[in-house]
N, C-alpha and C positions, 0 to 999 in steps of 0.2 A: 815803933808801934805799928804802923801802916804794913813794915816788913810781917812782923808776926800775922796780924789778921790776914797780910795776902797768904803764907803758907795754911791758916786756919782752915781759910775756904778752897785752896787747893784740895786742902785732907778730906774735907767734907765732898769735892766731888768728887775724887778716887774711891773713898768709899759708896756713895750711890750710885759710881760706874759699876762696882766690885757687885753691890747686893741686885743690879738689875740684870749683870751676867748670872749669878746665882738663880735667881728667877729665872731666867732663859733656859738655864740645864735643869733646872726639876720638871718644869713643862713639857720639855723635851722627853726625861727620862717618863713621867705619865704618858705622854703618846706613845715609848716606845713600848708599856707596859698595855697599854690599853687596844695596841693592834696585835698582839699576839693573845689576847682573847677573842678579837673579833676572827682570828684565822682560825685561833682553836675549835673555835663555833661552827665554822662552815664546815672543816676536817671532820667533826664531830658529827653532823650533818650528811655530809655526805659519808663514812661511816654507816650510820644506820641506813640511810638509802640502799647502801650496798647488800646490808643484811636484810632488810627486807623481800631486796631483788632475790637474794641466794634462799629465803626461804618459799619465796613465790615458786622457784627453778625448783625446790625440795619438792613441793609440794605438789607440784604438773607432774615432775615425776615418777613421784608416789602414786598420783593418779593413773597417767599412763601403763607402770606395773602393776598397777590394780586391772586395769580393765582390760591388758593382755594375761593376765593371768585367768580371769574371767574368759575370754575367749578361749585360750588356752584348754581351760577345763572342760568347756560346752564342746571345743572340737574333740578334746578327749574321750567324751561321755558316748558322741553322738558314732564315734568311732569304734569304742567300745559296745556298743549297741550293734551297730553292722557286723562286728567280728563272731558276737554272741548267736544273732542271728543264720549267721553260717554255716557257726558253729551248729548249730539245732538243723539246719539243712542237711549238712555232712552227714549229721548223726541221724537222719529218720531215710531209712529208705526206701518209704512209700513219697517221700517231698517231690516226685517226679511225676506220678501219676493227681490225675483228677481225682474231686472228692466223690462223685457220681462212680468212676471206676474202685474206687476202694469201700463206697460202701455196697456195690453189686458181691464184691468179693466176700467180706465180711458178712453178707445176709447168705449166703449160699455156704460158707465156709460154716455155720452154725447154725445152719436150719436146713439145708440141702439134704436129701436122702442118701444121697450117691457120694461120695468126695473123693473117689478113685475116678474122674472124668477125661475126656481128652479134648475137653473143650466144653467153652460154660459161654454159652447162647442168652443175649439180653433182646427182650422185646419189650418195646413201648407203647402199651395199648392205652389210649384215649378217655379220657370219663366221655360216658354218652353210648361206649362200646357195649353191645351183648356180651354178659359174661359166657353164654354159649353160642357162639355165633353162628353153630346151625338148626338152632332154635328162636322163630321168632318172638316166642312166646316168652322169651327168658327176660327175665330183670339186666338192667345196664347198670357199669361198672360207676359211683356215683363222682370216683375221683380219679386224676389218673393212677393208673397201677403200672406197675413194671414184672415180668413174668423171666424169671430165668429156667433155664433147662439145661442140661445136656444133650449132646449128641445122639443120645438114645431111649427108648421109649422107658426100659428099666432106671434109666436116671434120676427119671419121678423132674420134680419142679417144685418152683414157689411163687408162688402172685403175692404179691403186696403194693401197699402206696407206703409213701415215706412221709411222716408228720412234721419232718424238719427240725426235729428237736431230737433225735439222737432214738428214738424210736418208729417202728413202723406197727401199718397194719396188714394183718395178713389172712389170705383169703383162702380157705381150703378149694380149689377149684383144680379139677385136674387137668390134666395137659392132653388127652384123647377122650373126647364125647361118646357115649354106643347110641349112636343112631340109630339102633332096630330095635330096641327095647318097647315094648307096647307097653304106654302109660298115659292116665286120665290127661284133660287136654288142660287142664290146669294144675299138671302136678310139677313141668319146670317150670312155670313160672315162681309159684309157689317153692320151688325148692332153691330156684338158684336165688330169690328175696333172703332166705334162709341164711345162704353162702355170706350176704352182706351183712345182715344184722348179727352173727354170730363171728364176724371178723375177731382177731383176738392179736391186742395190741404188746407187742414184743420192744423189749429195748434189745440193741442191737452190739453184741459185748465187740472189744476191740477185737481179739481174737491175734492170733500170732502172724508175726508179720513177715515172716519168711512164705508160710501157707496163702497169708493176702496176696502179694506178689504172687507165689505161683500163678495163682485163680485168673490173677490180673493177663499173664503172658499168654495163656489161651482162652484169652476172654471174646469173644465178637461181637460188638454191637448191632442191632439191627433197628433200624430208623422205621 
């Protein structure tokens, strides 16, 4: 009897050795289950970190191409712009002369008597001037005027001021006074007031610009 119960309680602690190794291995096999989540997480983790980074890198990117494209096109523009400009240089070939020298030419080339000349004379006479300066009696010029002429008394002339707006004014005054003529002592004054109030205001056409250059190469200015 004593034999049986000692094998009894033998069985009985083989068996609670047996079920506390069994416990030992499912614990085990949970931790082994429960850290390859915790590593999936982190992998997982850093993952999207990564994607983040590569979209932050997309996007500098994108930006960067943007804003050299942007330069890009401004230096294009501004280049196309100087080449256009050139271009319009190239192509005018008064771009070399003064706007004062191409509008003396253009006023004489269309209002000039003479235009067979061998030289086209600029003088700059003063407001404040005697329109006939060997008369003291005569009215002054109220603005300045610029008086072109030729070389020759048959040339004839033109007096005018410029309005600055693409028209002038123009003064009938001739370019040789007669000094011997016996007249009342108030008849230049009176006449050359005349010259002023009946000025007659001309717009000035562009006129062909092989003939302006001519005008221009035998033009002399005189200060």
């Amino acid at each position: 009897m004593k034999k049986l119960l000692r094998i009894f309680c033998c069985n009985i602690t083989l068996l609670g050795f047996v079920l506390l190794l069994t416990g030992c291995t499912g614990s085990t096999n949970d931790e082994s289950k429960t850290e390859p989540s915790e590593s999936d997480s982190a992998i997982e983790s850093e993952e999207k970190a990564d994607e983040a980074e590569e979209e932050g890198n997309v996007l500098d990117s994108s930006t960067e191409t943007d804003e050299t494209a942007d330069s890009s096109n401004e230096g294009s523009s501004d280049e196309n712009s100087t080449n256009t400009s050139k271009n319009e240089e190239n192509n005018d070939p008064l771009a070399e002369y003064s706007a004062e020298e191409i509008e003396y030419a253009r006023v004489w080339l269309q209002l000039g008597p003479n235009q067979e000349i061998d030289e086209l004379n600029v003088h700059h006479i003063p407001a404040g001037e005697l329109i006939n300066p060997d008369d003291e009696t005569s009215a002054v010029y109220p603005k300045d005027v610029i008086q072109l002429a030729g070389s020759r008394l048959v040339d004839g002339s033109v007096t005018y001021s410029s309005n600055g707006d693409g028209t002038i004014n123009v003064y009938n005054v001739p370019l040789r006074w007669d000094g011997n003529a016996e007249v009342d002592e108030d008849f230049m004054k009176e006449y050359t007031e005349g010259i002023i109030e009946d000025a007659e205001e001309v717009y000035v056409e562009p006129g062909d610009d092989e003939e302006v250059e001519r005008l221009i190469h035998i033009m002399k200015i005189h200060k």
